[in-house]
C-alpha positions in Angstrom: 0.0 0.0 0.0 1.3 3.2 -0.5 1.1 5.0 2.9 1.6 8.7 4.4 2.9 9.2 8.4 2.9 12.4 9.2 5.2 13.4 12.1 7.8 10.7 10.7 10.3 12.9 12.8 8.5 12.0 16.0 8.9 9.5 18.8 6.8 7.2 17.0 6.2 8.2 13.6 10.3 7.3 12.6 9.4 3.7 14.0 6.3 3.6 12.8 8.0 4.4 8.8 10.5 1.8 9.5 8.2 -0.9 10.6 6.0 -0.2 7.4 8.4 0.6 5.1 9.9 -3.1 6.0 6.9 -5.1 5.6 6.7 -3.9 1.8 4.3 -0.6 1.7 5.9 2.3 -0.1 6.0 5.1 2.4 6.4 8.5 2.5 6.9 10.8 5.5 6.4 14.5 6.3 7.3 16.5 8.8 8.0 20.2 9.5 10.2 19.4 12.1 8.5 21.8 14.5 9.3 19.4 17.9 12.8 19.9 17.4 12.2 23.8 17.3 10.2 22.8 20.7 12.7 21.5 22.0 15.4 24.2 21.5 12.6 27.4 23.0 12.4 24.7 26.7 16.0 24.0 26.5 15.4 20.3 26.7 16.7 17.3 24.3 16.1 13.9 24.4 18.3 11.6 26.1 20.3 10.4 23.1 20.8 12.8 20.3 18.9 12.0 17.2 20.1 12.5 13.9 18.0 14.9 11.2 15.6 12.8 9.7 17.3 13.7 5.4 20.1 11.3 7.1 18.0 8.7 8.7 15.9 8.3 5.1 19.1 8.0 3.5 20.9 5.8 5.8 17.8 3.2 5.8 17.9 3.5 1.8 21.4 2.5 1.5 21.4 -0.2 4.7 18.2 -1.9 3.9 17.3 -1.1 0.2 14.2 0.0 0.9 12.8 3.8 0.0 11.6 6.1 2.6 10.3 9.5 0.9 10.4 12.7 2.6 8.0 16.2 2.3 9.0 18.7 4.4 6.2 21.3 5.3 3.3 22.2 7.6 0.1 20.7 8.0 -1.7 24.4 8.5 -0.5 25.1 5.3 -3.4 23.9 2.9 -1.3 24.5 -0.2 1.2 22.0 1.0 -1.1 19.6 2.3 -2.9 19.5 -1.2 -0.4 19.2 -3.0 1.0 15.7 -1.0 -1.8 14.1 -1.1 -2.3 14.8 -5.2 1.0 13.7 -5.7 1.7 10.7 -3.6 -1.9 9.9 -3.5 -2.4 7.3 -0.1 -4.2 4.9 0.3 -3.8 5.1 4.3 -2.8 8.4 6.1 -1.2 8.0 9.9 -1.3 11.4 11.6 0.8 11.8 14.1 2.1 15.2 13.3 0.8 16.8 16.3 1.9 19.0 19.4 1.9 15.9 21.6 2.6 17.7 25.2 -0.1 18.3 27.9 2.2 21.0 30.2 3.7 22.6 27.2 0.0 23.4 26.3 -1.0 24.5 29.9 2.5 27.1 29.6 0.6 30.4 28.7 -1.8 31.9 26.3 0.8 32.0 23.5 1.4 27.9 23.7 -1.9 27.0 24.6 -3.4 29.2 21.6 -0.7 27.7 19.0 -1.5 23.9 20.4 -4.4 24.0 19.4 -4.2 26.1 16.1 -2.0 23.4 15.3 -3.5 20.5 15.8 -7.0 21.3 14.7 -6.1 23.5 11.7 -3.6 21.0 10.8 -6.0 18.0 10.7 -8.8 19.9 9.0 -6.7 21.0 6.6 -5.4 17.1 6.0 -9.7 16.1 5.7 -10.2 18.7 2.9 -7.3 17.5 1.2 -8.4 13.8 1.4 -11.8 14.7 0.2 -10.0 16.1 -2.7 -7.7 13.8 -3.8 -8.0 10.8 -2.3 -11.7 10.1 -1.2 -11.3 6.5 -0.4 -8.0 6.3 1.9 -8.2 5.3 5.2 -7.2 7.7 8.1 -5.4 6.4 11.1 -5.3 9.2 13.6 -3.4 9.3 16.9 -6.0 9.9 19.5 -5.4 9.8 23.0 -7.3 8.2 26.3 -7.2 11.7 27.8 -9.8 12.7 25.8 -11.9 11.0 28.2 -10.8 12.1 31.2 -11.4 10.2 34.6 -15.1 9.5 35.1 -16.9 7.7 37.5 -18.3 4.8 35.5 -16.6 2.6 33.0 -15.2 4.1 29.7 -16.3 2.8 26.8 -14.6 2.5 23.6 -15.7 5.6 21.6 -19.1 5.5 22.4 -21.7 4.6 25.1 -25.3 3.7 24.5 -28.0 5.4 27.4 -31.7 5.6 27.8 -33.1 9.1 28.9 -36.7 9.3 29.5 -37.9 6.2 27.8 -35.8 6.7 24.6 -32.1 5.0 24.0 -29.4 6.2 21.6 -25.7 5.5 20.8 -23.5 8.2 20.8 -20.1 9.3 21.3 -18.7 8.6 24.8 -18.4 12.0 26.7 -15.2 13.9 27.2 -13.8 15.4 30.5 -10.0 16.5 28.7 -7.4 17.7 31.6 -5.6 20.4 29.2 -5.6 22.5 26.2 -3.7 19.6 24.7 -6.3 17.3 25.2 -8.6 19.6 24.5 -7.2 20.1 20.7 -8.1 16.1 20.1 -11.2 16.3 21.4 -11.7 18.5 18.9 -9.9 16.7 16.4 -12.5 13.5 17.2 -15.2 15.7 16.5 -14.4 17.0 13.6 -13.2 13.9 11.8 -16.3 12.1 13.1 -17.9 14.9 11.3 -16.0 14.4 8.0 -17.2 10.8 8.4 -20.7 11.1 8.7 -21.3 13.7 5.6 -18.2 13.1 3.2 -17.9 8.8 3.7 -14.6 9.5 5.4 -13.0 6.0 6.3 -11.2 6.6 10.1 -10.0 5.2 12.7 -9.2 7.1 16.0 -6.6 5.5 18.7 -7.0 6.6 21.4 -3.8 5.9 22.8 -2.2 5.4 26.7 1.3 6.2 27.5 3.5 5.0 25.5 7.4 3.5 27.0 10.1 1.4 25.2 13.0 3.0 23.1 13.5 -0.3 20.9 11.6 -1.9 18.2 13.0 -4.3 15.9 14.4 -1.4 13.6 15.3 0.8 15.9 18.3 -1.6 16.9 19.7 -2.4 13.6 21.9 1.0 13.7 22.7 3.9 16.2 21.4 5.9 13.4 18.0 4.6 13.4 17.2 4.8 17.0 14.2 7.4 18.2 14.1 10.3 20.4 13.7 9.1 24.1 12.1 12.1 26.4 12.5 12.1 30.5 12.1 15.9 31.1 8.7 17.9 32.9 7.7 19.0 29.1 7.9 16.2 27.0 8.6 13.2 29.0 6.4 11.0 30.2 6.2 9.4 33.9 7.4 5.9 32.9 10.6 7.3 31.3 11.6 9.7 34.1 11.1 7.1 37.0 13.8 5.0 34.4 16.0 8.1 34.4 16.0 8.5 38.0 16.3 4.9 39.2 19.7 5.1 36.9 21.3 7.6 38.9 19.9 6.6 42.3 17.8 9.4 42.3 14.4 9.8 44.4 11.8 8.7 42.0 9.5 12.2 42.2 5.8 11.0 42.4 3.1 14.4 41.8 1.1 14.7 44.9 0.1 11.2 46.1 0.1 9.1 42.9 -2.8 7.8 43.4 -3.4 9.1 38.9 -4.3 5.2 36.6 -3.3 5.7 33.4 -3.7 3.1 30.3 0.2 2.1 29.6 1.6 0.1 25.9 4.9 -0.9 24.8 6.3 1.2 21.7 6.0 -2.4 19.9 2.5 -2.6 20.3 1.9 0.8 19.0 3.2 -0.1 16.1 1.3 -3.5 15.7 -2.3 -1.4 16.4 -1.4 0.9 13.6 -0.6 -2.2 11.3 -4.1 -3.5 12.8 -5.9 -0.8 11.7 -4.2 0.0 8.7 -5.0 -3.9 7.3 -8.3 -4.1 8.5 -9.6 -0.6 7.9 -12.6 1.0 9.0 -15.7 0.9 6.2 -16.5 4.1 4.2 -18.0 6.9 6.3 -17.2 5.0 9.8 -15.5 6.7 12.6 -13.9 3.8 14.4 -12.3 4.4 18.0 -9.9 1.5 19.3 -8.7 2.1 23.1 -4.8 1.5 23.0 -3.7 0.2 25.3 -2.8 -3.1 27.4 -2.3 -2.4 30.8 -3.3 0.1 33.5 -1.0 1.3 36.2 -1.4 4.0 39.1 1.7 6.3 39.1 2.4 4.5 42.5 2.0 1.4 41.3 5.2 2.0 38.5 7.0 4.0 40.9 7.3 0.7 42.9 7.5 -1.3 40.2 10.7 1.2 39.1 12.0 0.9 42.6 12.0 -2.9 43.0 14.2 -2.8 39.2 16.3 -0.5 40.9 16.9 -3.0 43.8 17.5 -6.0 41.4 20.2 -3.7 39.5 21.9 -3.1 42.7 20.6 0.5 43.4 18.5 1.7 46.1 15.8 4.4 45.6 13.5 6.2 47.5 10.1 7.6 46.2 9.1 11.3 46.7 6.3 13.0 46.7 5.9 16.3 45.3 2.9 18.9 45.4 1.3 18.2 42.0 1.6 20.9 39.6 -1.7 19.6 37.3 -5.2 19.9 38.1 -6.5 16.3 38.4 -7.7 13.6 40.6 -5.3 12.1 42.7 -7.7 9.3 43.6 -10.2 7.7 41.6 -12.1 4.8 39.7 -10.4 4.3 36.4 -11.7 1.0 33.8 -11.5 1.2 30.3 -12.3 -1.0 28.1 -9.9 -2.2 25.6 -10.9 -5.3 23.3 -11.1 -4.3 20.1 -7.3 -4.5 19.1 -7.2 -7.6 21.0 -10.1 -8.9 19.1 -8.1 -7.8 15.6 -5.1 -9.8 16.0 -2.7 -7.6 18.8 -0.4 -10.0 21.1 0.9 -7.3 24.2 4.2 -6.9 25.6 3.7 -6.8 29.0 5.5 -4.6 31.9 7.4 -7.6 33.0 9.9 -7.1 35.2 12.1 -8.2 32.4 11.4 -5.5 30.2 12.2 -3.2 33.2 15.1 -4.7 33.6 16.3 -4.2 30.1 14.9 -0.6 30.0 16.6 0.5 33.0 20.0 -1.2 31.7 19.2 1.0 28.1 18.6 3.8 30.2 21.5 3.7 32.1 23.9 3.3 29.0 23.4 7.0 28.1 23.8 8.3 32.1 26.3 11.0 31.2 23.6 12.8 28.9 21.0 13.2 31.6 19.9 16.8 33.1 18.7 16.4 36.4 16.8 19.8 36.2 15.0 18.5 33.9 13.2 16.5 36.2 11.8 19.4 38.7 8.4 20.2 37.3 8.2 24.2 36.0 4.6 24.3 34.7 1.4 24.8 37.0 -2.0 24.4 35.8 -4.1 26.5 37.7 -1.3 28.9 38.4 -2.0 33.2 38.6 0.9 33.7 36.4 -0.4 31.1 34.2 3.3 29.4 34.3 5.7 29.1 36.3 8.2 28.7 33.2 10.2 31.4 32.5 8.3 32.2 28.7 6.6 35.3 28.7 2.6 34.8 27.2 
């Protein structure tokens, strides 16, 4: 198949190309490179310095013989987005190419504004061009389980049938987002669900957990083909900095009491759902929504987990509790459902403590690159100042 991933700079959209590109589709990435530029205004970098994307294509050309192509532009630029999609024509869009950070949207005005300009414009502008050019491709978009918040009853996988006075319907599931980020794909469910019910718009929406794991099977073949790895307050996730910490025997830095479940997946299986959804596609004018996910962990619950690695590696840890700098629920009911990529094919790789193990010993490899600032949360959400970074709004 010939297939577009957009954000093939990203965490997972370089993986994601590999893995595809290795299996036989022709695939072409884009990217405006916009995370890196992220990156550079915090003062943050990933753990292991990534090389620019022109040299990854070109190293995986001449190492494997297989043909990554490359567009370099800006999804809120309609003219570029048209013109991809009438040249390469796909027959399956992934869409990563997203602001993907819940603090770095709750900064100020200035990054919450642009997050979700961004994301939104960007996607509309992606379902006009599809309606143009290629009517019958299939989108896989990157959703996220925030979207739904942390109710009090079960969540449902996109969408939840109720009676109300007598009469029943099924309808999307309701959303209780905890930032402007997760705001912006709300919206962007909304809108495509939109674009399926009155253009015939083939999607599928992941709505995806944290994701952890640095390695897939590509990713190891060559130093140069490895992804960007994220521990800091911005960009990192809670999983990855616990890793960090445990490395250097420092305290593993819990927000408030940790009491926050989460849906959790191994990078692996994010690429299997996307090769999931991708061969079995939704139908014309269906808006499909898959929970992704396998597992679900409090942020107590991996902090111990973390800890007890930490003891088997021959390091001892404490864990420490900081005031939390998000608005959310530190205790609460948390079940959602997630079948339907079971149900299609996906085998999991679990948290075992083996994967720990290894993670922690990959983690620790690359010790001397860490910045332990980078752990101290800077960014509060319900703060007067708006932030407590040091970015003007």
């Amino acid at each position: 198949m010939r297939i577009l991933i957009l954000g093939g700079d990203g965490y997972l959209g370089w993986p994601t190309a590999m893995y595809l590109s290795n299996t036989g589709h022709e695939i072409t990435v884009v990217d405006n490179f916009a995370k890196r530029q992220w990156e550079m205004e915090e003062g943050i970098e990933p753990l292991m310095q990534i090389p620019p994307l022109h040299r990854r294509v070109r190293h995986w050309r001449e190492k494997m013989g297989k043909t990554i192509g490359l567009k370099v532009g800006d999804l809120c630029t309609y003219r570029f987005v048209d013109h991809v999609l009438e040249e390469f024509r796909p027959e399956a869009i992934v869409h990563y190419a997203e602001q993907p950070s819940a603090p770095y949207s709750m900064q100020n005005r200035t990054t919450a504004v642009y997050t979700q300009t961004n994301n939104v414009v960007g996607t509309l502008n992606l379902l006009f061009a599809m309606q143009r050019h290629c009517p019958d491709a299939h989108l896989v978009k990157l959703g996220t389980m925030g979207e739904y918040g942390t109710p009090n009853i079960d969540i449902e996988e996109g969408y939840i049938t109720i009676t109300h006075n007598g009469r029943t319907d099924t309808m999307q599931y309701p959303k209780q987002p905890g930032s402007f980020y997760h705001l912006s794909k709300v919206h962007d469910s909304h809108n495509i669900a939109f674009a399926c019910r009155i253009w015939g718009v083939a999607a599928t929406d992941l709505n995806q957990g944290v994701v952890y794991g640095i390695e897939t099977d590509q990713t190891v073949l060559d130093p140069a083909f490895q992804t960007s790895f994220h521990y800091d307050d911005v960009f990192g996730t809670v999983l990855n900095r616990f890793l960090v910490q445990a490395s250097l025997g420092e305290p593993l830095t819990v927000y408030g009491k940790g009491g926050q479940t989460r849906g959790f997946l191994n990078i692996r299986d994010t690429l299997q759902c996307v090769e999931l959804a991708i061969r079995k596609p939704a139908k014309p004018g269906e808006f499909r929504v898959f929970n992704q996910f396998t597992e679900q962990f409090s942020v107590m619950q991996l902090a111990e987990k973390v800890k007890a690695a930490a003891m088997r590696a021959g390091r001892t840890v404490e864990i420490a509790h900081l005031p939390n700098p998000r608005v959310e629920l530190e205790e609460h009911y948390y079940n959602a459902k997630h079948s339907k990529l079971i149900e299609l094919g996906l085998k999991p790789h679990l948290l075992t403590d083996g994967v720990l193990d290894a993670l922690l010993l990959t983690v620790g490899a690359h010790n001397g690159n860490v910045h332990r600032a980078a752990f101290e949360p800077k960014i509060a959400w319900a703060s007067r100042q708006q932030s407590l970074k040091r970015r003007p709004s």
